[in-house]
N, C-alpha and C positions, 0 to 999 in steps of 0.2 A: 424160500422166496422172501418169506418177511424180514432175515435176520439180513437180506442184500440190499432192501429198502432203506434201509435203519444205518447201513453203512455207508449210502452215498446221500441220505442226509447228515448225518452228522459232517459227512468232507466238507459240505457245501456250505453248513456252520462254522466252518474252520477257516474257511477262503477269504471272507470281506478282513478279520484278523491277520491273515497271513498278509496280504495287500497292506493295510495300513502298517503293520508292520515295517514294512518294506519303506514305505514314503516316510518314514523318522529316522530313517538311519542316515545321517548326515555324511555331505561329501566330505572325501579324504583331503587334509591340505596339501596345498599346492609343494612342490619338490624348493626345496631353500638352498639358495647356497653354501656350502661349508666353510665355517669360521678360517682366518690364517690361524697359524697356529703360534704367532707373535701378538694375538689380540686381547690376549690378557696376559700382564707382565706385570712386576711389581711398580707400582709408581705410575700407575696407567690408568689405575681404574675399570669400572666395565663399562665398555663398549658400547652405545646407546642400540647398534641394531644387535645385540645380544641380548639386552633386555626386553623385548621383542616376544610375545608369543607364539611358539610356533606354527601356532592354526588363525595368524592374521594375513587375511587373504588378499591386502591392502596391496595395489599396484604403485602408490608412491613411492618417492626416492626414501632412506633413511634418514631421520631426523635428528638435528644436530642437539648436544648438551643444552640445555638451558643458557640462556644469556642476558648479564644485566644491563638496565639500560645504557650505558655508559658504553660498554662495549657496541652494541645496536647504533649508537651515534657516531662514534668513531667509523665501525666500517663505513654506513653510509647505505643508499638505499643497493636490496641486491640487486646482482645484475642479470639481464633478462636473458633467461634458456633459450639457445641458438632450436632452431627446427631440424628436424632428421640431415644428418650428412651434409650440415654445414659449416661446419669443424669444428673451431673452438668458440667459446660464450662473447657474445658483444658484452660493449659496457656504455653505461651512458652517465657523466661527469658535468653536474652543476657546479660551475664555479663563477665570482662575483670579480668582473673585472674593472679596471678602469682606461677607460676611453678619451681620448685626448684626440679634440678637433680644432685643425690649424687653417684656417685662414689666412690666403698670400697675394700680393699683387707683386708682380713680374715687369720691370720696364727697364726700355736700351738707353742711350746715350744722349738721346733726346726728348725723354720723357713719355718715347709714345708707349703705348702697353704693347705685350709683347704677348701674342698669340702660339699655340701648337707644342706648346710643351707636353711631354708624355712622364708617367713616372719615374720611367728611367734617370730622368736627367734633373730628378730632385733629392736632395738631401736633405733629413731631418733629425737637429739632435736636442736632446733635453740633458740639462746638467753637464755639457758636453761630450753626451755619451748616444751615439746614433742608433736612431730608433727604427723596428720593421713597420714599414708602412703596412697598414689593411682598409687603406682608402685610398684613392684618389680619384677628387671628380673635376670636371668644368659646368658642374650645372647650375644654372641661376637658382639663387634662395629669395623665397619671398622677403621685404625690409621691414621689420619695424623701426622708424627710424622718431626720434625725438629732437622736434628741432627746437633749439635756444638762439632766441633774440635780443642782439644788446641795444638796451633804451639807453644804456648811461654815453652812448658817443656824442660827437660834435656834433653841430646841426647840420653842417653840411655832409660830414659822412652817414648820419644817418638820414638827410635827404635822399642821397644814391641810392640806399638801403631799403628804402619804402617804397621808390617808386620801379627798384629790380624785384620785389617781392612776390610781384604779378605774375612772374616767370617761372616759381618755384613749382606750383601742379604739375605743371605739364616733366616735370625731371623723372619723376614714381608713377607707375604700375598701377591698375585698378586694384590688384593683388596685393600693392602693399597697404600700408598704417600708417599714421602718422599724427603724433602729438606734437602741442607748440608750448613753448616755456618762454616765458622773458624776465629781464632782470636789471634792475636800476639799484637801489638799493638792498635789494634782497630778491630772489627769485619768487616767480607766481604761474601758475598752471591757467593756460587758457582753455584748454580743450586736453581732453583724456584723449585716446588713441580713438581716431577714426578713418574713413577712407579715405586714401590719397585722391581719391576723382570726385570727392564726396562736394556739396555745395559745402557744405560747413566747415571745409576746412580753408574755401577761399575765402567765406567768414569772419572765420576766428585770424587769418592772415591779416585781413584787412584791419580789422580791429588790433588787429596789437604793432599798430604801425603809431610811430610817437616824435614829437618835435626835437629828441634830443635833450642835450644840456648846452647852455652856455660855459665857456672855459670861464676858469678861477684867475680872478683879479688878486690882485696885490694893490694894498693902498697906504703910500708912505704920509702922507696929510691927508688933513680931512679930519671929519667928524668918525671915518669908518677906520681911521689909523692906529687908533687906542695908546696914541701919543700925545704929550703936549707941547705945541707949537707956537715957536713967539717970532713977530715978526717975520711973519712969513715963509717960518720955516729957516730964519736966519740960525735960531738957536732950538734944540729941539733936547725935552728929556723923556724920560720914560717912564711911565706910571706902572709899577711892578702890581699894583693891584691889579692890571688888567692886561700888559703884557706878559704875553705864555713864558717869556725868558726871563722875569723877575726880576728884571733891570742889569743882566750881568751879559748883553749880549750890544751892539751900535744900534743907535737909534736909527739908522736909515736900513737897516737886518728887514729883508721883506717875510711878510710872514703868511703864505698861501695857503689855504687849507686844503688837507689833503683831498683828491678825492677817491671815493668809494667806487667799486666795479668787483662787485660780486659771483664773479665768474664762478669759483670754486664751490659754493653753491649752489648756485645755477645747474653744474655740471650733475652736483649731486644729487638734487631735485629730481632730474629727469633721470638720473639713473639708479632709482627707486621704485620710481613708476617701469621702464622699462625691463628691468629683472624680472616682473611678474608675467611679460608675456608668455604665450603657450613658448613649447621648443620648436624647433625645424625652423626659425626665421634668421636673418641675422640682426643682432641688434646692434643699432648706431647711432648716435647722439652725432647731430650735425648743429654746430654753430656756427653764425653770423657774428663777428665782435669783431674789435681792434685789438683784441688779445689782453687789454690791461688788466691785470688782477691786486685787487689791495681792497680789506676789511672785510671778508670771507671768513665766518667763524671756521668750515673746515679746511684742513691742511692738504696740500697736492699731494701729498706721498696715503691719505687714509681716501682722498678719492680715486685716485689711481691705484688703490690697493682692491676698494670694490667695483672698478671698475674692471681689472682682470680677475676677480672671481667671479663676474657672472659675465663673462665674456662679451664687453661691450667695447667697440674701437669710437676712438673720435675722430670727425672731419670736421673740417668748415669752411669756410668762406672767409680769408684775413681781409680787412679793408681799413683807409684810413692810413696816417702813417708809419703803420707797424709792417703796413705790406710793401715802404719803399723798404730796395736793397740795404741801403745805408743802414737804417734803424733798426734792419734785423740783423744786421752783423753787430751791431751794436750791443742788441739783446743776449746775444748769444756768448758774449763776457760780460755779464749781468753781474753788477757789484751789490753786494751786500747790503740790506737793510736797505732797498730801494724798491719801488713800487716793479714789476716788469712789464715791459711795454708790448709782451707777446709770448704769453704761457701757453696757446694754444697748441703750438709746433712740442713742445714737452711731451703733452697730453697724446697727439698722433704718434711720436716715438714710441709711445709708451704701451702704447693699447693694438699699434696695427694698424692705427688711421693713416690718414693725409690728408692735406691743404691746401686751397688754395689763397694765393697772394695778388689781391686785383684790388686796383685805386678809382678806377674808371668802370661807372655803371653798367655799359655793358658788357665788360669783362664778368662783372657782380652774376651780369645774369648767365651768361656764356658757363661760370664755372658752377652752377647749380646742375648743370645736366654732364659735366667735366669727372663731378664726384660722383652722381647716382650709376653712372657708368662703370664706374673702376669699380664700385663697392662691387653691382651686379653681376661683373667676369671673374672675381676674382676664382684662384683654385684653390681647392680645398683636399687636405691632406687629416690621416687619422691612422693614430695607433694606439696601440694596449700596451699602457707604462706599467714597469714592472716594481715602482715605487709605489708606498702603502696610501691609497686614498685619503684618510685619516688621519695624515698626518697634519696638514696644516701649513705646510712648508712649500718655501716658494719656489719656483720649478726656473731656470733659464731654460729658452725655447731657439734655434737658432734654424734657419731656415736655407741652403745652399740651394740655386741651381749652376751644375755643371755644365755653366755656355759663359766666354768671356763675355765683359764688356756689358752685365746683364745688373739690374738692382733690383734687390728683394723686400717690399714691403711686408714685413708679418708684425707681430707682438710679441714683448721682448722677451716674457715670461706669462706665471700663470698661478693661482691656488686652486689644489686642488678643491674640489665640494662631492657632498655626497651625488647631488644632479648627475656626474661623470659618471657613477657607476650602472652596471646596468649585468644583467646575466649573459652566461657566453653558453653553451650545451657543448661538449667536445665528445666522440663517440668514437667508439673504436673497437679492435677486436682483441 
């Protein structure tokens, strides 16, 4: 009896050992797939899942060689693992493109705008090479617009001018903007950009209303002739000290002085202030002038150069005799080394603008609401140039619609800017 006792203690001593035992004996690894039998070869290397332990009980995919940065930057980011049974991997492709927005006005035979165009029936080429459209709208864009006042006209056309001035609020938007600039000898900023329905822009209207210039005399006698006269002008010579022509030109030679009309300027002025505004408006510098320009330190071709980088059109209002028929045909074989009596029409070709041509005040005021109209229908078209942002180089822009007997206002060209770029996402499978 006692040697049966002694044997079912000692078992019962053996048991909590046999148990622990039992709970250290680690599970078996998991079943691995078998190598191909091309996975080590000379010139190959080994195999990153061969390196691999084989009691790593890791459900991840196998992990690729080491990669240096360079390589990491090249591929790019990877690409994201489709979900069960949805075939092969998507990808999703950053890339930085550039975006070219074309503003157009559309009119028939008689000037009036021409409504219901669809994209169909528009063409668009740059460099003369036709581009895919990925815009087209008719929706009104709010205006920033910068208007330019000319002090330097006659007194009578800037009478007309002052008292159609009144008229100009009521053409803009409570949505839109609007700064005023004027220019006699030089341009000067009367108001930064404020609201078109605002009191202070009828304000600053009112105040930048001016009497004009008197025109330039010519005076062949007189104390103001800077000649000397005898007898009445019987016999007359010429004091080279103080005639411009130093005595090698007729003493009765009239000698006018030029005058000054800073338009170029002026233009530039407001469109320095204008570039700064936010995006999503359109910007447009509207002038009031008889179009003369002479003594402008800058040159038409470096304003019209910043004027199509930062995508600004001109309009205005021609008055005065630059807007009869005659003197703008005139203009229009503009001889050399002479003042012109109507750069504005340049400026609109140039950029996209248009003008109006009105002698009679209330024509003045009639085409204040003429312009804010065309600017606000116009259509707008947009694509992704596949020339380098970067570059700097100037773009020709050409604008078709496919309906006879139709006229296309756009702008003629363009430089690129960084502003144009923007990112595009492309995704695929």
């Amino acid at each position: 009896m006692l040697a049966q006792q002694a044997q079912q203690t000692a078992a019962q001593d053996k048991a909590p050992q046999t148990v622990a035992q039992q709970q250290a004996i680690p599970d078996a690894p998991k079943p691995q797939q078998p190598s191909p039998f091309d996975a080590v070869a000379p010139g190959k290397g080994t195999p990153a899942d061969l390196s691999t332990s084989s009691n790593d009980d890791s459900d991840a995919p196998p992990t690729s060689l080491p990669q240096t940065a360079a390589d990491k930057a090249a591929q790019g980011p990877p690409p994201e693992q489709p979900a069960a049974g949805q075939g092969p991997a998507a990808f999703t492709l950053h890339v930085q493109t550039n975006f070219v927005e074309v503003p157009f006005t559309v009119k028939d035979s008689k000037g009036r705008l021409v409504p219901g165009l669809t994209w169909r029936d528009v063409h668009v080429y740059e460099n003369g090479l036709r581009q895919q459209m990925a815009l087209f709208t008719t929706d009104a864009f709010p205006l920033s617009v910068a208007l330019v006042i000319d002090q330097s006209m006659s007194y009578d056309d800037m009478t007309k001018v002052n008292n159609a001035l009144e008229a100009l609020p009521g053409a803009f938007a409570a949505y839109d903007e609007v700064a005023v600039f004027t220019y006699n000898n030089g341009p000067r900023m009367q108001t930064d950009f404020t609201s078109a329905q605002s009191a202070r822009l009828s304000a600053v209207i009112e105040r930048s209303k001016s009497t004009g210039r008197e025109g330039a005399m010519a005076y062949t006698s007189g104390p103001l002739s800077q000649n000397i006269n005898i007898n009445g002008g019987a016999q007359s010579y010429i004091d080279p000290n103080t005639n411009s022509t130093h005595g090698t030109s007729l003493s009765n030679t009239l000698n006018v002085p030029k005058e000054v009309h800073t338009l170029n300027d002026a233009i530039l002025e407001a469109a320095n202030h204008l570039a700064k505004t936010r995006p999503g408006r359109r910007r447009v510098i509207y002038v009031i002038s008889d179009g003369k320009e002479y003594g402008s330190t800058a040159s038409f071709k470096e304003v019209v150069k910043y004027l199509q980088t930062n995508k600004i059109a001109v309009y205005g209002t021609l008055v005065g005799d630059s807007s009869l028929p005659v003197v703008g045909f005139l203009d229009r074989i503009h001889l050399p080394y002479t003042m012109r009596d109507n750069i504005l029409q340049a400026y609109a070709k140039q950029t996209g603008g248009n003008f109006e041509a009105e002698f009679r005040q209330r024509g003045i005021e009639d085409s204040f609401a003429k312009i804010a109209e065309e600017v606000r229908t116009q259509y707008t078209i947009g694509y992704y140039t596949h020339e380098p942002f970067i570059d700097g180089k100037y773009r020709t822009l050409e604008v078709k619609v496919m309906r006879p007997n139709l006229t296309v206002i756009a702008k003629a060209g363009y430089y690129p800017t960084a502003e144009d770029t923007r990112p595009s996402i492309v995704r695929g499978r």
